[in-house]
C-alpha positions as CSV (number, residue, x, y, z in Angstrom):
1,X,-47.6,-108.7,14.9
2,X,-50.1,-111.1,16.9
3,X,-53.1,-111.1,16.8
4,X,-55.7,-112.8,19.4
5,X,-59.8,-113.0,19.6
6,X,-62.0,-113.7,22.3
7,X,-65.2,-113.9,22.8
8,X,-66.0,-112.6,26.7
9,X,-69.5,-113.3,26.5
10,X,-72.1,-113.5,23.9
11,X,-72.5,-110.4,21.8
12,X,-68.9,-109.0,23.2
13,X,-66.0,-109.3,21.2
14,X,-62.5,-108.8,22.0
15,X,-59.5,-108.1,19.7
16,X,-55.8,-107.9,20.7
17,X,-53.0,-106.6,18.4
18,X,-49.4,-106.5,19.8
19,X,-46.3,-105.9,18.2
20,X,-43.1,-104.7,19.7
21,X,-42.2,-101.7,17.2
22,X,-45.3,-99.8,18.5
23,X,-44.8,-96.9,21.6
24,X,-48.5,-96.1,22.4
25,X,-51.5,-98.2,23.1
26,X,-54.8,-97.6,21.9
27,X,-58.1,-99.1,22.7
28,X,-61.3,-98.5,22.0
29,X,-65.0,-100.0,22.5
30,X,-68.0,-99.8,20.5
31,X,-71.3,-100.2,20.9
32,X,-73.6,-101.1,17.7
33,X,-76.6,-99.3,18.7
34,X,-79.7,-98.7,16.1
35,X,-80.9,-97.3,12.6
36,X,-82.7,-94.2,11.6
37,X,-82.4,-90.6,12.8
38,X,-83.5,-90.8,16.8
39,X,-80.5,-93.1,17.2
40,X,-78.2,-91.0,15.1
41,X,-78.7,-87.8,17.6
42,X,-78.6,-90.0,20.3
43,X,-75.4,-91.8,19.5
44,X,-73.9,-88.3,19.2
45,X,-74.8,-86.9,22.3
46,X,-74.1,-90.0,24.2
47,X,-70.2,-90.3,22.7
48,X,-70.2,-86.6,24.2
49,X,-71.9,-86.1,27.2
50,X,-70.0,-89.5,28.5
51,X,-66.6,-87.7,27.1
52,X,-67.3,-84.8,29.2
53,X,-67.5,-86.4,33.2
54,X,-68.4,-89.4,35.1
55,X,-69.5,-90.4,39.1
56,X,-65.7,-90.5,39.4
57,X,-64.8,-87.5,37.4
58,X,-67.9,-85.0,37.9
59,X,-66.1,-82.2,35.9
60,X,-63.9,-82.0,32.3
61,X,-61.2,-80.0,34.3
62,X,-61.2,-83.2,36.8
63,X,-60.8,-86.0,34.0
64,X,-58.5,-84.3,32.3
65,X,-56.2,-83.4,35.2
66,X,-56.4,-87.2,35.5
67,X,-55.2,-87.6,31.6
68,X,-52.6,-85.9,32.3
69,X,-51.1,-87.2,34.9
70,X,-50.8,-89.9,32.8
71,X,-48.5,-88.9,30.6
72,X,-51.3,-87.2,28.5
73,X,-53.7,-89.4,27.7
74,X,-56.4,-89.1,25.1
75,X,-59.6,-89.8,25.4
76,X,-61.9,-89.2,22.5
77,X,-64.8,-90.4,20.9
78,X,-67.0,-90.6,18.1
79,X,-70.3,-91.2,16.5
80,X,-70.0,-93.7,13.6
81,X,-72.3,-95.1,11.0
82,X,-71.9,-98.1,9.3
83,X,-74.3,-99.0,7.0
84,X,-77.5,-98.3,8.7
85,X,-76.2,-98.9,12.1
86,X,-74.9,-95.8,14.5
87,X,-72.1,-96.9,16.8
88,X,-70.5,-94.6,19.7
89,X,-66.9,-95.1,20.1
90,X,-65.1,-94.8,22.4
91,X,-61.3,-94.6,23.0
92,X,-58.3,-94.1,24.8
93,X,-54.8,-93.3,23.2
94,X,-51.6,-93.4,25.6
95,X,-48.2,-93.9,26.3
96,X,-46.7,-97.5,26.5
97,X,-45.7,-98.4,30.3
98,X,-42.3,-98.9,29.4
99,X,-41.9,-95.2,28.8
100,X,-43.3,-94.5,31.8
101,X,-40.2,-91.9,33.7
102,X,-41.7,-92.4,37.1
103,X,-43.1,-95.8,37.5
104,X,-47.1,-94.7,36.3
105,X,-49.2,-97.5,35.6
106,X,-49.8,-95.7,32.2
107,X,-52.4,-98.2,30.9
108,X,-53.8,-99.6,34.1
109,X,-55.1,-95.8,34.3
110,X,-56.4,-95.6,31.0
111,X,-58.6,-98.3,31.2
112,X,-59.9,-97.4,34.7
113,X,-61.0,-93.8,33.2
114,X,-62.1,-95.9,29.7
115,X,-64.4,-98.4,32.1
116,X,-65.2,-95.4,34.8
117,X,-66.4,-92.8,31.7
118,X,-68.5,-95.6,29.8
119,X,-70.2,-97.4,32.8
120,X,-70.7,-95.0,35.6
121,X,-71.7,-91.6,34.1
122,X,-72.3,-88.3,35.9
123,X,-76.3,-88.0,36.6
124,X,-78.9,-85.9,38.8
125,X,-80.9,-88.7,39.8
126,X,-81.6,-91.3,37.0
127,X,-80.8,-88.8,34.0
128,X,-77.8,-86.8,32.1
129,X,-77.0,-83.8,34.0
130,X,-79.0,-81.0,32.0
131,X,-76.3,-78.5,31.9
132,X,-73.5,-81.1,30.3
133,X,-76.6,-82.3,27.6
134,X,-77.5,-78.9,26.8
135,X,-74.0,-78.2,26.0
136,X,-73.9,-81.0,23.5
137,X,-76.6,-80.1,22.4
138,X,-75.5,-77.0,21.1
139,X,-72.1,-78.4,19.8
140,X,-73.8,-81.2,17.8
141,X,-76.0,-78.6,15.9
142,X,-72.7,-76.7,15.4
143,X,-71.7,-79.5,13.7
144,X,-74.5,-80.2,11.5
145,X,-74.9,-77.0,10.6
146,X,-71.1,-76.3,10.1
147,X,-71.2,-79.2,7.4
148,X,-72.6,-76.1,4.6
149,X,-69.9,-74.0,4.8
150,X,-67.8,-76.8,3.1
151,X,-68.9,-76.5,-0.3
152,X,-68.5,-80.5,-1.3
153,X,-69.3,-82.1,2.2
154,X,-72.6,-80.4,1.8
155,X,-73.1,-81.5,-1.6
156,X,-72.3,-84.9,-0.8
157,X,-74.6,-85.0,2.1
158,X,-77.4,-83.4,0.1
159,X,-76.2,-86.4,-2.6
160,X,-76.3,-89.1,-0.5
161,X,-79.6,-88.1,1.2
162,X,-81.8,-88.0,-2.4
163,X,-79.8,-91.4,-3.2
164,X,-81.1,-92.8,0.5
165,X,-84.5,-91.6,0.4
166,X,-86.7,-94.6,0.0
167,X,-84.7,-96.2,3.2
168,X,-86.7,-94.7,5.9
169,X,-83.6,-96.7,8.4
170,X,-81.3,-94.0,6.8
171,X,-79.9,-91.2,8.6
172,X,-76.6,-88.5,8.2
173,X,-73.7,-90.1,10.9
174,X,-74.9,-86.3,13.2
175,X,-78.6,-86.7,12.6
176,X,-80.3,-83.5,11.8
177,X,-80.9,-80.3,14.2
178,X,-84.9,-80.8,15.0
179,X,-84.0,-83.8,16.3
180,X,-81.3,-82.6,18.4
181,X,-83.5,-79.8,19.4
182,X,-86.4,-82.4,20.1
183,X,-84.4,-84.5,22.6
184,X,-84.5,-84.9,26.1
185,X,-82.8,-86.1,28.7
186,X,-85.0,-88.8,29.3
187,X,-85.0,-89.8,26.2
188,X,-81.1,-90.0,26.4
189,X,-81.2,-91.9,29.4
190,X,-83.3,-94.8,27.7
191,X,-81.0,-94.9,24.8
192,X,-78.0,-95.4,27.3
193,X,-79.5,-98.0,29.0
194,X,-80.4,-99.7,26.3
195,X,-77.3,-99.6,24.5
196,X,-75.5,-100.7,27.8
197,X,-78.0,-103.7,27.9
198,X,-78.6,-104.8,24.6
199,X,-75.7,-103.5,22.2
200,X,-73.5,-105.5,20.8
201,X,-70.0,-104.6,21.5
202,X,-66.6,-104.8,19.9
203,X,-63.4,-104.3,22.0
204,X,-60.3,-103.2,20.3
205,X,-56.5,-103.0,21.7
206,X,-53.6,-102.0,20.2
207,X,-49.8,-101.9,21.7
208,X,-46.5,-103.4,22.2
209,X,-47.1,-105.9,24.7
210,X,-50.0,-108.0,26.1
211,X,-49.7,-108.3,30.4
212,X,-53.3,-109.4,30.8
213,X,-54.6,-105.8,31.6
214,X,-56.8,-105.8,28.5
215,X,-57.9,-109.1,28.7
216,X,-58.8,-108.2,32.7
217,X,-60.8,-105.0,31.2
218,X,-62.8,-106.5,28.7
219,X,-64.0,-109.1,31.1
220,X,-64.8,-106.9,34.0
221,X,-66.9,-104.5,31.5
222,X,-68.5,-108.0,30.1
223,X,-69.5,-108.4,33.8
224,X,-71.0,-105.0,34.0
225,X,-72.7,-105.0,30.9
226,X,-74.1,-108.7,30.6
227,X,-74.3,-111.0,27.7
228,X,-76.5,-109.8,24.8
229,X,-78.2,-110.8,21.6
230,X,-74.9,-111.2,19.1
231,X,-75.0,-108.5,15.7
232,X,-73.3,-106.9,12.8
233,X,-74.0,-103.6,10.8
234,X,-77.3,-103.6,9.2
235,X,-77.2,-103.2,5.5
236,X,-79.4,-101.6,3.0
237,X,-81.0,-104.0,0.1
238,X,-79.5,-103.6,-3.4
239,X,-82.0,-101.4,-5.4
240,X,-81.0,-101.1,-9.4
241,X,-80.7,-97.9,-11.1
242,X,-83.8,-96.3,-13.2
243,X,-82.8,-96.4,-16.6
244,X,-83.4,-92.2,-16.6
245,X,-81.1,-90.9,-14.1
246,X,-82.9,-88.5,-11.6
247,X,-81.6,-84.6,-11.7
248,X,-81.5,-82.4,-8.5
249,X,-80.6,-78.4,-8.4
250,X,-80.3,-76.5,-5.8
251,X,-78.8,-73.0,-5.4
252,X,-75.9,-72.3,-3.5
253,X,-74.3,-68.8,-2.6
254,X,-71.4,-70.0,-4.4
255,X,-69.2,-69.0,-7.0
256,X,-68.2,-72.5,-8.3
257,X,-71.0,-75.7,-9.1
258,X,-70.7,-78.6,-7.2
259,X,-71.6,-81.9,-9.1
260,X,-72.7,-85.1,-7.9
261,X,-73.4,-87.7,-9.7
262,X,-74.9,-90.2,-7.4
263,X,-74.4,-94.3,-8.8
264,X,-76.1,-97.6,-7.3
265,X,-73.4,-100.4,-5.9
266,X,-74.0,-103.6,-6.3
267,X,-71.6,-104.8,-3.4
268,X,-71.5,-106.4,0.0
269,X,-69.0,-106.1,2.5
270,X,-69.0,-110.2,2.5
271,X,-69.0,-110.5,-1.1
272,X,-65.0,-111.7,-1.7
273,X,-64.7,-108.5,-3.7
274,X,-62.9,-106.1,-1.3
275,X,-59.7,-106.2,-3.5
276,X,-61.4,-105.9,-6.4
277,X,-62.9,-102.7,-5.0
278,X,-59.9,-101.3,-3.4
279,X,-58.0,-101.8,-6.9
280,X,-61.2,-100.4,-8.9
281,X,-61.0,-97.3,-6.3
282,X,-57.5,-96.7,-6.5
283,X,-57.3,-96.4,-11.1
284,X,-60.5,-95.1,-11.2
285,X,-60.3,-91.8,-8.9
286,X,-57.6,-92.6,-5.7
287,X,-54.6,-91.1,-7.0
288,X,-53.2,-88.7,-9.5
289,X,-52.5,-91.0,-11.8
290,X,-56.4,-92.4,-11.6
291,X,-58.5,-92.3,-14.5
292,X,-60.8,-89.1,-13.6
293,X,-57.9,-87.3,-12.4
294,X,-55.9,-87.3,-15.8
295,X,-58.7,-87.0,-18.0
296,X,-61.3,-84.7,-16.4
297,X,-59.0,-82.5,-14.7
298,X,-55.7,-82.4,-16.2
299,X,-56.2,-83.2,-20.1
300,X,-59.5,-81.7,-20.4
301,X,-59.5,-79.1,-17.4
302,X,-63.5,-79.6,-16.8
303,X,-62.9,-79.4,-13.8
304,X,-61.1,-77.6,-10.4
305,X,-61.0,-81.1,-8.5
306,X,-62.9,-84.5,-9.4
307,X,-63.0,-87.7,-7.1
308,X,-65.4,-90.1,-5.8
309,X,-67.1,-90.9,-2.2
310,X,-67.8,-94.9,-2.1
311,X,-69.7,-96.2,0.3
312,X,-70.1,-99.4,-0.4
313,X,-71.9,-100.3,3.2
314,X,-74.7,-98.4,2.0
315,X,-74.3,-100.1,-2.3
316,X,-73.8,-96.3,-3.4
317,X,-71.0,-94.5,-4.9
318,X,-71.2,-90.4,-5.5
319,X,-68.4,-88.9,-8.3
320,X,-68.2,-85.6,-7.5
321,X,-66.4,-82.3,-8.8
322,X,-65.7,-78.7,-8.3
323,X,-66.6,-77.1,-11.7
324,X,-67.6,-73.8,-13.2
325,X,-71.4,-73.3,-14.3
326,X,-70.2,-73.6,-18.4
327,X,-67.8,-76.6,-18.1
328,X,-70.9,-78.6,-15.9
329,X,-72.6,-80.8,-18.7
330,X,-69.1,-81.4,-20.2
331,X,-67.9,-82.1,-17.0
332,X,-70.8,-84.9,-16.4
333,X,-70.2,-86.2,-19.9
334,X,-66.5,-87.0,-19.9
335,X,-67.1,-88.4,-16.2
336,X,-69.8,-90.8,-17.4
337,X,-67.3,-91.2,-20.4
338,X,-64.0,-92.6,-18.1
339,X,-66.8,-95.1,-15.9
340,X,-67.8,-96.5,-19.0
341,X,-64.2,-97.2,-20.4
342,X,-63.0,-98.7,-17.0
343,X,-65.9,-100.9,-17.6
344,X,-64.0,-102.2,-20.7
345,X,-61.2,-103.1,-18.5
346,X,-57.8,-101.3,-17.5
347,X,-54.2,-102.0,-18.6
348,X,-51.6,-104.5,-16.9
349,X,-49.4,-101.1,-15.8
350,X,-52.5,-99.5,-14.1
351,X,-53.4,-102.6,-12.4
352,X,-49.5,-102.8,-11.0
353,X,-49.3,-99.5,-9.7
354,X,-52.7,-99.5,-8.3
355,X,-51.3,-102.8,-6.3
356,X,-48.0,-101.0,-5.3
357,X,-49.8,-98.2,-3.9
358,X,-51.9,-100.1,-1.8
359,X,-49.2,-102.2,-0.5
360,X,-47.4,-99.5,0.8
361,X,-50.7,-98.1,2.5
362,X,-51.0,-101.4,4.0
363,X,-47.0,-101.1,5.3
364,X,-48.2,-97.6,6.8
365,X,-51.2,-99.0,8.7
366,X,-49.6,-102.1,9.9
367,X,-47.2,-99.1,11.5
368,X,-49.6,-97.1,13.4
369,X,-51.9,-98.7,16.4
370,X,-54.5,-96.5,16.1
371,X,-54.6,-97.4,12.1
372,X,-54.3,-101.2,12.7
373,X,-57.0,-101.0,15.1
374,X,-59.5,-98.9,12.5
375,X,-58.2,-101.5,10.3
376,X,-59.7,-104.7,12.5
377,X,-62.6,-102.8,14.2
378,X,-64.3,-101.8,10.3
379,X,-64.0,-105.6,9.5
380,X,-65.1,-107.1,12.6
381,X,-68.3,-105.1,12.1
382,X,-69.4,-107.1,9.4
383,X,-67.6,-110.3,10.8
384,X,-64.6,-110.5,9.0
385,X,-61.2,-111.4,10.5
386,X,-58.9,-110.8,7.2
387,X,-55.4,-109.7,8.5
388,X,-53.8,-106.6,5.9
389,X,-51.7,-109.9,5.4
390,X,-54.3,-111.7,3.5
391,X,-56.0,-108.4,2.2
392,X,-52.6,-108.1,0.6
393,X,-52.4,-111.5,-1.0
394,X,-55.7,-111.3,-2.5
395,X,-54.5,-108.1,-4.5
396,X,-51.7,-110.1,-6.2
397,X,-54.5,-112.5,-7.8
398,X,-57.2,-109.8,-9.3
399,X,-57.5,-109.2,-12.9
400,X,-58.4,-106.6,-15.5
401,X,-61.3,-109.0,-15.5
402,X,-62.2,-108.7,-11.9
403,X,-62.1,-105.1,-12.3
404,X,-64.1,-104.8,-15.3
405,X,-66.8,-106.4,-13.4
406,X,-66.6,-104.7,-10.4
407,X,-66.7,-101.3,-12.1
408,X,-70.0,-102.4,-13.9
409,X,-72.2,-103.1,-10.6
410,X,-71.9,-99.2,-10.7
411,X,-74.3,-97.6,-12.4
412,X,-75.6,-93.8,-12.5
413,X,-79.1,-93.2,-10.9
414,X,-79.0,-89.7,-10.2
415,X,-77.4,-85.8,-10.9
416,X,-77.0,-84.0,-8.4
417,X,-76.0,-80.1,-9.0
418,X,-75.2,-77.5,-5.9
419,X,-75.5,-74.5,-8.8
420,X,-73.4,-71.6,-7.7
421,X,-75.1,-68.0,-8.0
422,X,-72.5,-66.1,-6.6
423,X,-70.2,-64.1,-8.9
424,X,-67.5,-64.0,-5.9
425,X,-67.1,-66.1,-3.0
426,X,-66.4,-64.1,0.0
């Protein structure tokens, strides 16, 4: 596998992974856009109003006739968050050329729909289309609103939003529905242009050969776009747990509890600790040999299911888990029982099966295209080049020690409970 870096101009960053095994290409282009709730909506509808048509492509039956005729290409994207920041992605997934049965210039297409659907979209005038923005505007509040009927993702929501309160840059990856409802097409068209002026931007490619294509791309949409201020994800400041943890109820038409018990992480994503944290993840809840899986679930049965949510870009982690209303307090109890322990340390035998397992998740991504580019676009966010290479190497030197410590830069800060009052689910 190779990997090259370019810059194309300042505040545009390219990334090219090629290795022979791989039969599809991906690539993908993000744009690092702003913080707070405005940008979250508006990151959202811009991934999917410029998913849905372009000046070239006026209609979603036209582009995808054209994604079809080459050999079914995929064309998706995304709103992200990392940190504080809201990034649209967008990407292309396709065939490689040398698969191609009737001489189609596969990727040469791709790109000109990936440049064509990002640079010239379909407007009336000098805004979105209304029809294609009202659309998306009801499918993002499908979305948002969709996110109750999953028991735990709304309880982790609800978690994470008490936890983020105090950050007034803060806001849910969707947004929220008033201001989706709230937004106008003008308003979309300002954030576009903005982001297409000012946004930092990260170009990502993936296949099994490197003819010059990409490299041609990225500097033809660095001429388009113009050189901007250079940026990374923004970060929240480390704030310390209160000595008293904070308790949240709130009722749920639900048959089972949902509890959250929302810690403080003292971590940065430039800190030297990411093995340490992957290793801490991975004995702690990762696996079914982890520490809250055996003893909350399986010894004890406190529980129906019992993980954790890090999210270490925003220094919070949420340990979570299904339980019934009786087993709750003793649920919360063994739960802050197993974090305290790991803080002690963990054996020699967890530490080497925590390492095997991530080694072969490492084997897997450096399989897939689409996973080694996730891999290279989440670090290149914060600035980081490590290859799954050196990740790996890294693993091989972290201690109980290491562990121990990363473990304690979690502490509890609040208790979050979605309280079931439903006898019967329906």
């Amino acid at each position: 596998m190779k990997i090259n870096k370019k810059k194309i101009k300042e505040g545009i960053d390219l990334t090219v992974i090629t290795d022979p095994k791989f039969k599809t290409d991906v690539v993908s282009v993000s744009f690092l856009t702003g913080e707070g709730t405005e940008a979250a909506v508006c990151s959202s509808l811009t991934a999917g109003v410029l998913s849905r048509s372009s000046a070239r492509y006026p209609s979603l039956l036209e582009l995808n006739r054209t994604l079809d005729l080459l050999y079914d290409a995929q064309l998706t994207t995304d709103a992200a968050r990392r940190g504080l920041t809201h990034i649209p992605v967008f990407t292309i997934r396709s065939l490689n050329n040398r698969y191609s049965l009737d001489k189609t210039d596969i990727r040469g297409g791709c790109l000109d729909v990936l440049y064509n659907i990002i640079t010239d979209p379909a407007t009336n005038g000098d805004n979105f289309r209304s029809k294609i923005l009202n659309s998306e505007k009801v499918q993002l509040t499908e979305a948002i609103n969709a996110i109750r009927n999953n028991r735990s993702g709304y309880a982790l929501r609800r978690c994470t939003g008490e936890l983020m309160k105090d950050e007034e840059r803060f806001a849910p990856r969707l947004g929220d529905v008033e201001t989706v409802a709230q937004t106008r097409k003008g308003e979309l068209n300002r954030f576009y242009k903005n982001m297409m002026k000012n946004a930092p931007v990260r170009i990502i490619s993936s296949s099994a050969d490197d003819d010059g294509r990409i490299n041609e791309f990225a500097e033809k949409l660095g001429e388009t776009l113009g050189g901007r201020k250079d940026g990374s994800v923004s970060e929240p400041e480390f704030r310390a747990a209160q000595k008293k943890p904070e308790r949240v109820v709130e009722e749920f038409p639900v048959s089972q509890d949902v509890l959250c018990l929302g810690c403080t992480y003292d971590c940065s994503a430039g800190d030297g600790n990411s093995a340490a944290r992957a290793l801490f993840h991975e004995i702690f809840f990762q696996n079914p040999t982890s520490r809250l899986f055996v003893n909350v679930r399986e010894k004890l049965s406190l529980c129906y299911y019992c993980s954790a949510a890090p999210m270490s870009d925003l220094k919070k982690m949420i340990i979570y888990a299904g339980v019934d209303g009786k087993n709750a307090e003793k649920a919360e109890d063994e739960i802050r029982k197993q974090l305290e322990l790991i803080k002690k340390g963990v054996t020699e035998e967890e530490l080497q099966r925590g390492r095997q397992a991530i080694k072969n998740d490492l084997l897997s991504i450096c399989d897939s295209p689409s996973r080694i580019a996730g891999w290279y676009a989440s670090r290149e966010l914060y600035g980081s080049d490590e290859t799954p290479a050196e990740f790996e190497a890294k693993l091989g030197l972290i201690t109980p020690d290491d562990i121990a410590r990363v473990a304690s830069s979690v502490d509890l800060s609040l208790v979050y409970t979605l309280k079931g009052t439903a006898e019967n689910e329906a």
